[in-house]
N, C-alpha and C positions, 0 to 999 in steps of 0.2 A: 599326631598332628600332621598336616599337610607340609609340614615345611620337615618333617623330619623322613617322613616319608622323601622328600624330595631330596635330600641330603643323602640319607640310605643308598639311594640309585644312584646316586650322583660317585659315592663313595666306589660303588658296584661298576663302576662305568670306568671309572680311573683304574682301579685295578686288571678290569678287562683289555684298558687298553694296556698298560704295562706289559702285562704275558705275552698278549699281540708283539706286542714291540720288542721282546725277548726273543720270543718262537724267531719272527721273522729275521733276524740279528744270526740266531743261531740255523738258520737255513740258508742263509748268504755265505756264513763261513764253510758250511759243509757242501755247499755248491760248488766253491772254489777250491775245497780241495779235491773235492773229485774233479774239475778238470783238470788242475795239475796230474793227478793219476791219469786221466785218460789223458792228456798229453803225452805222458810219458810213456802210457801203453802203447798209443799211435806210435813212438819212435821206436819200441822196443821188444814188448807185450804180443801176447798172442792174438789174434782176431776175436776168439770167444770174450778173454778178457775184456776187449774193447768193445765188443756189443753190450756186456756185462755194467759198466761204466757208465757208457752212453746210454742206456735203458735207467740207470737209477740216477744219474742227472736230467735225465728227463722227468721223470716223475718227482725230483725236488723243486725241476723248476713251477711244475703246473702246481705244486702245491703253496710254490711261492706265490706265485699269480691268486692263488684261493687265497693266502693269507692277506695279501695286500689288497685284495677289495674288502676284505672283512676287517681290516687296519682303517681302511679311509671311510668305512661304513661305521666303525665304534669313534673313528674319530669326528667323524660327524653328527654323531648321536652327541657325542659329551661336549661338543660345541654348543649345538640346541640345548644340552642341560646346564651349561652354564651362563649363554644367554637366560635363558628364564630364569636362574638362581639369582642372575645379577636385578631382573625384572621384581623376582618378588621380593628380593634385600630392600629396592629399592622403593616397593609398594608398602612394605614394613617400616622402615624409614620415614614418610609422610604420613600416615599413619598414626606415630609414634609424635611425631611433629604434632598433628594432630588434636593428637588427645592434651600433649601439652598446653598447647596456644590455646584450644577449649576451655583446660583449667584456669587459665591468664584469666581468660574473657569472664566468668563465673568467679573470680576472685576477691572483685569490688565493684561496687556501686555508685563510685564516680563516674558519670558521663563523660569526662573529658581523656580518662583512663582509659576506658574502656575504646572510646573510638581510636588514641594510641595505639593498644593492639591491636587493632582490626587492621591500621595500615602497617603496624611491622608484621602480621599474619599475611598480608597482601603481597608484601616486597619478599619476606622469607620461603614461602610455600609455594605461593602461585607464584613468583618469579617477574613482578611487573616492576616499572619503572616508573611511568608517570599514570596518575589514576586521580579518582574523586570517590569521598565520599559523599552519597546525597540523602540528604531525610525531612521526610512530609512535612511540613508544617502542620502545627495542631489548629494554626490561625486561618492563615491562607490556602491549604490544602495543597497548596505548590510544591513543588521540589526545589530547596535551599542546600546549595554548597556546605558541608562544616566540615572539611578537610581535604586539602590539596596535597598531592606529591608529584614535584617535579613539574609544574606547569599551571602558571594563572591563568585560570579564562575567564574571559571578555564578561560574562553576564555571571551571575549569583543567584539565581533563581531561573526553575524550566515547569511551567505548566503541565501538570498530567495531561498524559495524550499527546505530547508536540513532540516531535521530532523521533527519533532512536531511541534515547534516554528516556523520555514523556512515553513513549507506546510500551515500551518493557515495564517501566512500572505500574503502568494500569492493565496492564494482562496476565501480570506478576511471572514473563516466562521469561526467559535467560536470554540474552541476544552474542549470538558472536556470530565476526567478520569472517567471508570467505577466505579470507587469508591475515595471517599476525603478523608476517613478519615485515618491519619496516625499520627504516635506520633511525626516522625521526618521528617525535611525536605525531598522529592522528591530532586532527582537529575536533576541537573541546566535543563540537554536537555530532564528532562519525567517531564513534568510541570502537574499537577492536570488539571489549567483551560489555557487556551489561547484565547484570547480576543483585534480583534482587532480594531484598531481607524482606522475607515473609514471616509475621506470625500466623500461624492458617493459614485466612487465605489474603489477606489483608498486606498487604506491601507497606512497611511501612519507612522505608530508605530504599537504597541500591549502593553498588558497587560499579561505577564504569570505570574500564581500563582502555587508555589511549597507548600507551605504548610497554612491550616487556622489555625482559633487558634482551641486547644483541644475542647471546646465545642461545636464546628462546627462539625456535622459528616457528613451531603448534605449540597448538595445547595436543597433551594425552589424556588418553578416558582417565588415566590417575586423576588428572586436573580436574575433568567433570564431575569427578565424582568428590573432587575438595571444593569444586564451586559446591556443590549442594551439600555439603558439610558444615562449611564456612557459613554460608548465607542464614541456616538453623540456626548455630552458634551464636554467631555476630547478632543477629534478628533479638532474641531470646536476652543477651547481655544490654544488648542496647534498651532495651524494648522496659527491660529490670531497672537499667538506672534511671531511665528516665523516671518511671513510675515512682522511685525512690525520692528522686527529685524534687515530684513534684510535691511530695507527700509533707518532704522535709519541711517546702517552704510554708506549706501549708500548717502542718504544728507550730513552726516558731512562729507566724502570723496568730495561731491559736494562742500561745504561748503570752506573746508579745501581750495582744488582748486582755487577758485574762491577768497578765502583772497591772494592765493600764487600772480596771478594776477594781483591783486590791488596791492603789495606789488611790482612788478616788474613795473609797471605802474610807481607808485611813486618815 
């Protein structure tokens, strides 16, 4: 697997730099002691001896010089490996997150559950603060508020097509702000991000986020790529209870009927 591969070298990289760090360890001491010797030659010693000296402290030191750009060059390399190791930990991670919060979402077919985890998926993964969720009406065809975090606004229904929010859901494409980061909430209709829950091709909610939390200053391609994760998810769970819903009410109305019947029967 790729991560073990990446471990492998990772492993291969420390080691390398270790020896590096040894060899050069162990060429600084013998650098030093041959000046001591050529010092001492210089005060004492024959002139051959002290060419002698000084010709193989010279060629310790150049090999020291070799060593220590191949020291700063392996330790550069395993910087870059463990940046990326911390990168794909941390892509494995969300990920992993992921697939959990997917199982949450697929778990039950309560609507009011279901939209529950969609905003602790919101706060936990994407990392937002204040957000909405919004979903079509099956009446009005509007877009209706059914979930606030961290911020009331002003209206409770946005027409397809109006505004930020209203254009992302009728062209079903993802909106975000040239820039996230802000200390305080966006106002309700300039959302950061707009994200919405497709089934196909069909929008049938969104997700706008007004503000992340403070140590959030972007989104990373990680994130885009859990917005179009989420959005499948959340779309598909939602999309289920509802139809569950409507089904229910519709048998115990059946139900109901059908006892009223027997009862005039009898």
């Amino acid at each position: 697997m790729p991560e073990d591969d990446s471990l492998k070298k990772g492993q291969e990289f420390f080691q390398m730099f270790l020896k590096a760090k040894e060899f050069t360890e162990e060429l600084l001491r013998e650098n030093e002691r041959l000046r001591f010797k050529l010092a001492h030659a210089e005060t004492g010693g024959t002139d051959d001896r002290s060419r002698e000296l000084s010709a193989r402290v010279r060629d310790l030191e150049e090999r020291l010089r070799e060593m220590e750009t191949r020291y700063r060059k392996v330790e550069e390399e395993n910087k870059e490996f463990a940046d990326r190791y911390i990168e794909i930990e941390e892509q494995n991670n969300n990920l992993a997150n992921l697939y959990v919060a997917s199982y949450q979402l697929h778990s039950t077919l309560d609507f009011r559950e279901v939209v529950r985890i969609v905003q602790e998926i919101v706060i936990n993964l994407i990392g937002a603060e204040v957000f909405h969720v919004l979903m079509v009406s099956e009446k009005t065809g509007q877009l209706e508020i059914e979930a606030s975090e961290g911020q009331t606004p002003g209206r409770t229904t946005i027409p397809v097509g109006d505004g930020l929010i209203g254009k992302a859901a009728q062209s079903g494409e993802n909106y975000f702000a040239p820039s996230v980061a802000r200390r305080d909430p966006s106002p309700f209709e300039e959302p950061l991000a707009v994200i919405p829950l497709k089934i196909k091709e069909s929008t049938i909610g969104l997700i706008s986020i007004n503000k992340l939390l403070v140590q959030k200053t972007q989104f990373t391609s990680m994130d885009y790529e859990l917005f179009t994760l989420l959005a499948g998810h959340a779309a598909t769970a939602i999309f289920s209870a509802k139809l569950y819903s409507t089904s229910a009410r519709k048998l115990t109305t059946l139900q109901g009927f059908l006892d009223m019947l027997k009862q005039k029967q009898s």
